[in-house]
Structure formats: structure tokens, C-alpha cells
C-alpha positions in Angstrom: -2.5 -9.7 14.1 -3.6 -8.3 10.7 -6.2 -9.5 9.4 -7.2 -8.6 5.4 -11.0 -8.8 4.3 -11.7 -8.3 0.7 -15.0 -8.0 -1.0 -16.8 -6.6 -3.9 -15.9 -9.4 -6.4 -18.7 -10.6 -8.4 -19.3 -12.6 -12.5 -20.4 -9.7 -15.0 -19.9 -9.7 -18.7 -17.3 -8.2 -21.0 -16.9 -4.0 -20.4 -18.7 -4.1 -17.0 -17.4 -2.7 -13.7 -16.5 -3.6 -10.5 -15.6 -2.1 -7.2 -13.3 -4.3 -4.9 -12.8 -3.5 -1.2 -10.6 -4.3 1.2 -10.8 -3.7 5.1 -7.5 -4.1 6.8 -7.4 -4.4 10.7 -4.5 -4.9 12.6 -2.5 -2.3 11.0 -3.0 1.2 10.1 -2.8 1.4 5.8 -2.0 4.6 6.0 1.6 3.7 7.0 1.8 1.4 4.5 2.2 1.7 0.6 -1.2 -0.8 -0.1 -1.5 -2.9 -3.6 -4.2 -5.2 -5.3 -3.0 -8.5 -6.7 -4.5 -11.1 -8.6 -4.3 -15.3 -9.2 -6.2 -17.1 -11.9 -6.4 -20.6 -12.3 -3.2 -22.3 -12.5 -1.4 -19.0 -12.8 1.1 -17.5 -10.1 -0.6 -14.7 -7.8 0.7 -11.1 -9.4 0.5 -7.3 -8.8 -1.8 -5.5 -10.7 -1.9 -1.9 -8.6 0.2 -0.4 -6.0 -0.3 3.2 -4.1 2.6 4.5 -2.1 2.6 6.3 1.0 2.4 9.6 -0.6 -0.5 8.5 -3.3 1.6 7.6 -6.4 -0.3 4.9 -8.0 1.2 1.7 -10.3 -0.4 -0.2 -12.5 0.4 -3.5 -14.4 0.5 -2.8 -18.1 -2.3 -4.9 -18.3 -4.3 -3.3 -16.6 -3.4 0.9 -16.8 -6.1 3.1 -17.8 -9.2 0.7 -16.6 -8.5 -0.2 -13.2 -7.7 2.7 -10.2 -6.5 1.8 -6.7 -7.2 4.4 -3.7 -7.4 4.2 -0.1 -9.5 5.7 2.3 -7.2 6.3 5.6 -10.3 7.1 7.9 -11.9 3.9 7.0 -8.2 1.6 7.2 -9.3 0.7 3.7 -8.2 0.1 0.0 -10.3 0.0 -3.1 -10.0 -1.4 -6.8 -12.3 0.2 -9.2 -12.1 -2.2 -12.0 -13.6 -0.6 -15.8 -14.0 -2.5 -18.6 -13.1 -5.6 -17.3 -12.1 -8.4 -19.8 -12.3 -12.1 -19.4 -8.5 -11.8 -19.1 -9.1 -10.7 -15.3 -10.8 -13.3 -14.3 -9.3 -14.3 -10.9 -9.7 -14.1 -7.1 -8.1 -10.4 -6.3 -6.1 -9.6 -2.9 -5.2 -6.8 -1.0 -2.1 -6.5 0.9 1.1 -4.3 1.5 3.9 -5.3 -1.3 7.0 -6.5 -0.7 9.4 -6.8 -3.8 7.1 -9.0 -5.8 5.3 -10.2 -2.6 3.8 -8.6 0.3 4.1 -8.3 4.1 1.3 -9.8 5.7 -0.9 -13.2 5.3 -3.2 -13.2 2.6 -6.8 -12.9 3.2 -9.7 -15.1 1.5 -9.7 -13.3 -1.4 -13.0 -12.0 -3.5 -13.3 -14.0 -6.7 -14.2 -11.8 -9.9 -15.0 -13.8 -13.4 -15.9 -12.6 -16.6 -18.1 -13.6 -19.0 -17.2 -13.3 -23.0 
């Protein structure tokens, strides 16, 4: 069974970071193209960043050229490193392998990130 534990979410203000983590067990990542997506409130979950098999990262327009994805295959993990973060991604963010527009596994609880204007 794989199970998907997120964390690093936090509320900061307008142009702050974050770093979101995601611990995957279950399932080795690193056989596995990994992505980040995102639901805010009354909104449909969506992809923000994907990393392929071989490292070729993806990036929702909205968010290329502040956020990065990697993975760490020692640790079985995936990170978000979020830069100047906008009110705009306010959301609870998910890790999981992608699918088409959806992914493999069950979701995990999530780690909520707000920002403040």
C-alpha cells in the first residue's frame, strides 16, 4: 500500500518562500515520474510540477520560474521549493505520480499553504 505524506506547508506573506516535502512509502519514486498538485477552495485539484523519470521538470504556466520540483531517490522523496509565492497559491498542495491529468495512487492529507496579501 502506498502511502503519501506531505509537509512543509505553512501562511507567509506576499514574495516569501516555502519548501514542501513529500515522503512516499510503498513504492520506490525513483521508478516513477513524481508531480506536485494543488486545490483551492472551491476549485478542481490541478498540476502545478511534474519531474520525469529521467529529471525533465514541467511547470504550470502559472507557476514556471518560482516554483522547482526535485526528488531525492535515497530518501523516496519529492520536494516543492515554492519562491515568491502569491496569494494566488493559496491551496492545500499534493504529491503523487501523474496520470493524464490525474495520478496513480490515493491522495495523501495534503499540507495546506495560504498567502497573505
Amino acid at each position: 500500500q502506498v502511502r503519501l505524506v506531505e509537509s512543509g506547508g505553512g501562511l507567509v506573506h506576499t514574495g516569501g518562500s516555502l519548501r514542501l516535502s513529500c515522503a512516499v512509502s510503498g513504492r520506490t519514486v525513483s521508478r516513477y515520474p513524481m508531480g506536485w498538485f494543488r486545490q483551492a477552495p472551491g476549485k478542481e485539484r490541478e498540476i502545478v510540477a511534474t519531474i520525469s523519470l529521467n529529471g525533465t521538470r514541467n511547470y504550470a504556466d502559472s507557476v514556471k520560474g518560482r516554483f522547482t520540483i526535485s526528488r531525492d531517490n535515497a530518501k523516496n522523496s519529492v520536494y516543492l521549493q515554492m519562491n515568491s509565492l502569491k496569494p494566488g497559491d493559496t491551496a492545500v498542495y499534493y504529491c503523487n505520480a501523474p496520470f493524464g491529468t490525474s495520478a496513480i495512487w490515493d491522495w495523501g492529507q495534503g499540507t495546506q499553504v495560504t498567502v497573505s496579501s
